[in-house]
C-alpha positions as CSV (number, residue, x, y, z in Angstrom):
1,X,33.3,-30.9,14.5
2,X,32.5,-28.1,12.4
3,X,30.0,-27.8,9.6
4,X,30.0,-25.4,7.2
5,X,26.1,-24.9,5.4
6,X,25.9,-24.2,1.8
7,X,24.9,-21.0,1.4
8,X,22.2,-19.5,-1.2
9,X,23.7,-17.3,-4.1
10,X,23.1,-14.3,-4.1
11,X,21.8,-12.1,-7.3
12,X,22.8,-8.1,-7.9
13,X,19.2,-7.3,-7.9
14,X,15.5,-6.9,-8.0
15,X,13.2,-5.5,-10.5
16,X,9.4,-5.4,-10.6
17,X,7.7,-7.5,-13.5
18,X,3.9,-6.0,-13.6
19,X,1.2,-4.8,-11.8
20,X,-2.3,-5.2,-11.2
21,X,-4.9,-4.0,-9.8
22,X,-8.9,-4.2,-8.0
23,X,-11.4,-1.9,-7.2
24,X,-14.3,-2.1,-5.1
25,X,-17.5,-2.1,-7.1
26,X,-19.5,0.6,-6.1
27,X,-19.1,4.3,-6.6
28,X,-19.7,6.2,-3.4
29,X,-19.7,9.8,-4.0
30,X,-18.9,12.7,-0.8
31,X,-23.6,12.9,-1.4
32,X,-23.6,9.8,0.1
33,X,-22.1,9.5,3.5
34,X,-22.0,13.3,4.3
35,X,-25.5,13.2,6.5
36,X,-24.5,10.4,9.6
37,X,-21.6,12.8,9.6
38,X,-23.2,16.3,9.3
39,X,-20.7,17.2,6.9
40,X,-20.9,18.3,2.9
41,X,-19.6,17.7,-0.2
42,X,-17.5,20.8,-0.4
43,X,-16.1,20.2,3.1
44,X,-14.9,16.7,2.1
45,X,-13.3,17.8,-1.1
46,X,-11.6,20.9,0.4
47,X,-10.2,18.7,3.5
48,X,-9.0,15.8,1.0
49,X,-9.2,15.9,-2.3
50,X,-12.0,13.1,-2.5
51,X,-14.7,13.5,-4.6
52,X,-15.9,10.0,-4.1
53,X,-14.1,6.7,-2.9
54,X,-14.4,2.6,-4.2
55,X,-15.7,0.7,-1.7
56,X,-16.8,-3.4,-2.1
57,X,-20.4,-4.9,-2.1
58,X,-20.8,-7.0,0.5
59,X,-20.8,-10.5,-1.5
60,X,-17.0,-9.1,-2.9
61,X,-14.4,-10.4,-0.3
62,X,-10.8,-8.8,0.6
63,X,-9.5,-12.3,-1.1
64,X,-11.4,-11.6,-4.0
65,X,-10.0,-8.1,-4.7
66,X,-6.1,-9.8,-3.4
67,X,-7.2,-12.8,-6.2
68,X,-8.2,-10.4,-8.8
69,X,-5.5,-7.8,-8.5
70,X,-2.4,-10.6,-8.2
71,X,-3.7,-12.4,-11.3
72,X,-3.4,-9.7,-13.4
73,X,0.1,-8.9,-11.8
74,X,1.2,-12.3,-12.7
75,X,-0.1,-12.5,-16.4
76,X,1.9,-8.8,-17.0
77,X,5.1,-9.9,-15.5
78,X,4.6,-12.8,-17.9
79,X,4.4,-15.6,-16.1
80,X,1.8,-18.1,-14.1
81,X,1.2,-18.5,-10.6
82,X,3.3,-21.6,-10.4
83,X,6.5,-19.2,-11.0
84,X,5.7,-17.9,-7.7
85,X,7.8,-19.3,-4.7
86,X,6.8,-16.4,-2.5
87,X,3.6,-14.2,-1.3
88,X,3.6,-11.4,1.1
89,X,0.4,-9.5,1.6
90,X,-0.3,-6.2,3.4
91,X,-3.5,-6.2,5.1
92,X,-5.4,-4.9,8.2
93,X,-8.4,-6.3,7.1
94,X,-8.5,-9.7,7.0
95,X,-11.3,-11.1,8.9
96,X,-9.2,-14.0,10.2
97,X,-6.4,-13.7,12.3
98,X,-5.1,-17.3,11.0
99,X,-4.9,-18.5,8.4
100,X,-3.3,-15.9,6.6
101,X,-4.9,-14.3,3.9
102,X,-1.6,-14.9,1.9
103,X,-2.2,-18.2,2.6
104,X,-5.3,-18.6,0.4
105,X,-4.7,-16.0,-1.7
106,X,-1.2,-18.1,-3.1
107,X,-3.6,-21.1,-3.3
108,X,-6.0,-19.4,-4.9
109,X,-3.3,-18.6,-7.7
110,X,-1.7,-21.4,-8.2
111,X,1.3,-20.8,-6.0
112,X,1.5,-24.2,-4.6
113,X,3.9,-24.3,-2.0
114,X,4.5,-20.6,-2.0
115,X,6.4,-18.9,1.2
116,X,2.8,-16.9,2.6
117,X,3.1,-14.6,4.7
118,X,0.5,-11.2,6.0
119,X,2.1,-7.8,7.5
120,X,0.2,-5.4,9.6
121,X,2.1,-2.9,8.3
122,X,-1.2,-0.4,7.6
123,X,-0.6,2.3,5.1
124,X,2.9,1.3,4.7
125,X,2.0,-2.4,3.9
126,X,3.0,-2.6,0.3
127,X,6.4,-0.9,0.4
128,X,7.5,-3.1,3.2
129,X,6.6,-6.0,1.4
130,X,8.3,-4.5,-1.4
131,X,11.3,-4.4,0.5
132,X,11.1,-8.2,1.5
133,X,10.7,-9.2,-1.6
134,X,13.9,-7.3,-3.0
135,X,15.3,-8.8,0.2
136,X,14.5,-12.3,-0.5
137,X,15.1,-12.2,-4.4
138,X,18.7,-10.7,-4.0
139,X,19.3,-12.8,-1.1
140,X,18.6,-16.0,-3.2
141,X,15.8,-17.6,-1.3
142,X,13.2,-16.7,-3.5
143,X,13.0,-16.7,-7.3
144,X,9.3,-14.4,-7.8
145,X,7.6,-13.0,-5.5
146,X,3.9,-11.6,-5.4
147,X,3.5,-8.6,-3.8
148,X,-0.6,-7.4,-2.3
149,X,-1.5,-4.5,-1.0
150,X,-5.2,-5.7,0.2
151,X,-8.1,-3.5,2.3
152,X,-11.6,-4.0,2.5
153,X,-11.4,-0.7,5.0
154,X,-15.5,-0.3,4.8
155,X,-15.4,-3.5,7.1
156,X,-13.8,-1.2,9.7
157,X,-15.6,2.0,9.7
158,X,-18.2,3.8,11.7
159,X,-20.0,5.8,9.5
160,X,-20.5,8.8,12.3
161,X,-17.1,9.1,12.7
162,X,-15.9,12.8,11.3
163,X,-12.1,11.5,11.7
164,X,-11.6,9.2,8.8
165,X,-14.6,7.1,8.1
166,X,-15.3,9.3,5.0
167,X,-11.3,9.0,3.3
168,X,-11.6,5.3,3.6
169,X,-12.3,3.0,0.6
170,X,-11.8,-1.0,-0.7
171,X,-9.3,-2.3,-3.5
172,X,-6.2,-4.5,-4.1
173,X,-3.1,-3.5,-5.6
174,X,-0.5,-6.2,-6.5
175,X,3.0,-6.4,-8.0
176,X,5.4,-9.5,-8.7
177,X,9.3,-9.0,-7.7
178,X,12.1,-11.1,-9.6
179,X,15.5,-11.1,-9.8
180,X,17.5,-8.6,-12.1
181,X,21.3,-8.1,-13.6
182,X,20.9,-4.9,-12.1
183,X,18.8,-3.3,-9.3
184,X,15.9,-1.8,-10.5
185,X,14.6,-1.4,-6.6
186,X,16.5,0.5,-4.5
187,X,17.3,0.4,-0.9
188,X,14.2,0.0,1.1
189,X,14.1,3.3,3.9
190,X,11.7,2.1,6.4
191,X,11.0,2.4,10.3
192,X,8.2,3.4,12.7
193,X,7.4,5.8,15.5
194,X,5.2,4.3,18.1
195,X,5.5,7.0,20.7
196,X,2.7,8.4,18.1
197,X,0.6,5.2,17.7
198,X,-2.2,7.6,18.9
199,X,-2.8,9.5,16.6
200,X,-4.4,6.3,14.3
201,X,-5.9,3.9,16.3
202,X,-8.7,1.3,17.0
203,X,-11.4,2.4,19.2
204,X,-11.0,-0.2,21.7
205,X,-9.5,-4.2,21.1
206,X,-11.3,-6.9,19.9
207,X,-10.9,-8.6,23.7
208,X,-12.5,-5.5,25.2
209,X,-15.4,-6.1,22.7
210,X,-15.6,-9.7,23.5
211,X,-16.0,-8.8,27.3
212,X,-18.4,-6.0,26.7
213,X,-20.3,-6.1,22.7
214,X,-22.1,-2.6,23.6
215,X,-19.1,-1.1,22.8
216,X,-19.5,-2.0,19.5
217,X,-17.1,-3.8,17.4
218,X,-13.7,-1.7,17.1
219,X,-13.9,0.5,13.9
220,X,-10.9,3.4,13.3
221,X,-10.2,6.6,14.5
222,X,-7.4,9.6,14.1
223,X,-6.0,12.9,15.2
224,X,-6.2,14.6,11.7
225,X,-4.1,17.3,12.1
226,X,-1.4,15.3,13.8
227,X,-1.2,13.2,10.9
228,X,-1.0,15.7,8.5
229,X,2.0,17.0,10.4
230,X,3.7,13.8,10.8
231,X,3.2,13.4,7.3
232,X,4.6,16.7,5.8
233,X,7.3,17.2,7.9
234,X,8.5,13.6,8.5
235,X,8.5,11.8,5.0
236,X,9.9,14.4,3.1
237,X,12.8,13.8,4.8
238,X,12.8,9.8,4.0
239,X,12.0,10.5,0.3
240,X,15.4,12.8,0.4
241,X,17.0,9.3,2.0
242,X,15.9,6.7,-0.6
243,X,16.4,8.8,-3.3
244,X,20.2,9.6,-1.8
245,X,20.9,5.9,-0.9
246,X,19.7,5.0,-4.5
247,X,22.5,7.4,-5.7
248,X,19.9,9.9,-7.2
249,X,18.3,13.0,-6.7
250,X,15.4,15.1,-7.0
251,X,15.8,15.6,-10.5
252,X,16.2,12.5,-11.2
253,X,12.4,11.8,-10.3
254,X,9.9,11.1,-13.4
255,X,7.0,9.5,-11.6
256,X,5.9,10.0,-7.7
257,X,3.8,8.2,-5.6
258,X,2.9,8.7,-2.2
259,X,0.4,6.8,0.0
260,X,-2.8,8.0,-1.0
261,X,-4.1,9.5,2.2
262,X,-5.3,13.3,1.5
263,X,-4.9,15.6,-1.2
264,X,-3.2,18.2,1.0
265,X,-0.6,15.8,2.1
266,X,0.7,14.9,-1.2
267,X,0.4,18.8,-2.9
268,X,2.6,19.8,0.2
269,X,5.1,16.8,0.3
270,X,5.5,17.5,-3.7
271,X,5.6,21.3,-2.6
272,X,8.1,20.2,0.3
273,X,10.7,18.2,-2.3
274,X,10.3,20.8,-4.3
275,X,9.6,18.5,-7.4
276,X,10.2,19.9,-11.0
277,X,6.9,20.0,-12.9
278,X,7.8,17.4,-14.9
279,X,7.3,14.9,-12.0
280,X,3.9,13.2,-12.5
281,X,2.4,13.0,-9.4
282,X,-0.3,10.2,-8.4
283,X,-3.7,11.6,-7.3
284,X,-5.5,8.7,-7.4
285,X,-7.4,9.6,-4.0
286,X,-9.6,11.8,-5.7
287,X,-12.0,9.1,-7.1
288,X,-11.0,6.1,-5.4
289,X,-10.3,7.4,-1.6
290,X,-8.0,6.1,0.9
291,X,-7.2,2.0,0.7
292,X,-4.6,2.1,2.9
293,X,-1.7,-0.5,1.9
294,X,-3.4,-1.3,-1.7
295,X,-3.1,2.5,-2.5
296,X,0.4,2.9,-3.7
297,X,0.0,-0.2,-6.4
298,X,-3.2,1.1,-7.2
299,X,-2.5,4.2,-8.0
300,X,1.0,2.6,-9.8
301,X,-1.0,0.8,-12.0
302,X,-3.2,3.3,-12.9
303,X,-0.3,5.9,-14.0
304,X,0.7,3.0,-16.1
305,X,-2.6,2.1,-17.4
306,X,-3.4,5.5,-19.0
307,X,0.3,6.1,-19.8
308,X,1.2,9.1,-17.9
309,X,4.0,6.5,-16.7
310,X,6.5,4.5,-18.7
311,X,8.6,1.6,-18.5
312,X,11.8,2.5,-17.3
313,X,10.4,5.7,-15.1
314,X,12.0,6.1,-12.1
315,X,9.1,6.3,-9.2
316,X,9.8,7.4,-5.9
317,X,7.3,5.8,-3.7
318,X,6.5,6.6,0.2
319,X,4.0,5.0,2.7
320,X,2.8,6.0,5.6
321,X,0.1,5.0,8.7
322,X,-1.1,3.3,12.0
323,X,1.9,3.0,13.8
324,X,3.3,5.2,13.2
325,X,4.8,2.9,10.1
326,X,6.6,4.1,7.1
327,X,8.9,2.8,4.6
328,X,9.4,3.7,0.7
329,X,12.0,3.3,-2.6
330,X,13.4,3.9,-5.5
331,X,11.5,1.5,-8.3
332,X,12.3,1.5,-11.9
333,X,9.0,1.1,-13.8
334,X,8.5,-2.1,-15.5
């Protein structure tokens, strides 16, 4: 006998409702964590851009910056956490493996029921959930869906390390996905390159540490300048992509925003796609540091915020990390 299954309808696309946004609580400036690293303020800024970085207290959790950040995003896009069938969260911080921290986070908001969901998607966390979400919105199988970027990165660091320790800070950036008459996100461009998983990487695994706890507990590392080459010469090209398979091009761009990992990287990816000056770029490193998958919604909502964005913008957005993982779109500012 055959069976034919009802299928779900499909809608012609996504669009993102509102944003929010959490920062950790304290103010570190460069003066601060420049002596276990025998560095200086000037060396930090002319290497990155960062003049100081958000990090969490230690009473402030990861699912209190995700709780924060995704209430906010809800009450813009107009709607309560009941609306939301679907949460997808981007962390590499969580300090449980299970449950997830989408799990509590939709409970938390009054997602009852909600699909839940992490990805260890590292820099490129929120843009891959981004593309999910357009996924399961135009697909049918979800009406709204919450999407965190969430890192409590200071959890993770050694503060010797001369690597990365000193980019790294905390915060939670959130957006909610729902369907559209037209697409307002375009086609998601995304991938990964572990030959190079290298060049970010954990010191050792949590099993090694579990055999042997001299080694410390594993905290994160990188090759710098391999990075920063991967970075220039690699996304450029996938920006070019998203914008092409969106049917637009460089001109079109109002509003970019790349992972927020260095300074350097984003002045020479604008420099690479030859932006217009009109292009606002996001530089939101510079006083809140690198947060990993929460930085592209943070720094999102903070163009919005002090109005250097608008609704209806069209932002070109890239991430970019451990991995190596990238993916990025086309989103038309809510």
């Amino acid at each position: 006998m055959t069976v034919s299954l009802t299928p779900t309808q499909p809608v012609p696309g996504s669009q993102v409702l509102g944003y929010g946004a959490a920062r950790g609580d304290l103010d570190v400036p460069n003066d601060d964590i420049v002596g276990p690293i025998n560095s200086s303020d000037e060396w930090i800024r002319q290497r990155t851009g960062i003049i100081s970085r958000k990090r969490a207290s230690a009473d402030v959790s990861l699912l209190d910056l995700a709780k924060k950040a995704s209430l906010e995003a809800v009450e813009n896009s107009g709607l309560t956490g009941s609306d939301i069938d679907a949460v997808i969260v981007g962390t590499i911080t969580f300090e449980y493996h299970t449950p997830s921290l989408a799990a509590l986070l939709a409970y938390e908001i009054g997602a009852d029921g909600a699909i839940a969901y992490d990805m260890g998607a590292a820099c490129a966390g929120f843009c891959y959930g981004i593309g999910q979400a357009d996924a399961l919105v135009r697909a049918g199988t979800a009406k709204n869906v919450l999407v965190v970027g969430a890192e409590k990165l200071s959890d993770i660091i050694d503060p010797t390390d001369r690597s990365m320790s000193f980019l790294l800070g905390d915060g939670a950036g959130a957006a909610v996905v729902s369907a559209s008459d037209v697409p307002k996100i375009g086609p998601t461009v995304w991938g990964s390159d572990g030959e190079n998983w290298k060049t970010i990487y954990m010191t050792h695994s949590l099993l090694e540490y579990k055999e042997n706890p001299e080694l410390g507990f594993p905290t994160l590392r990188q090759e710098g300048p391999s990075v920063f080459r991967w970075a220039v010469w690699h996304t450029a090209d996938m920006i070019r992509e998203s914008l092409e398979r969106s049917g637009l091009g460089v001109e079109d761009v109002d509003v970019f925003v790349p992972h927020q990992a260095n300074m350097r990287i984003i002045d020479q990816l604008a420099k690479q796609l030859k932006l217009p000056d009109s292009v606002v770029i996001a530089r939101d490193i510079e006083d809140t540091g690198n947060t990993s998958a929460a930085s592209i919604p943070l720094a999102t909502h903070r163009l919005l915020q002090e109005g250097k964005a608008k609704s209806g913008d069209v932002c070109v957005q890239i991430g970019f990390g451990a991995g190596l993982a990238y993916a990025g779109q086309v989103v038309i500012l809510p």
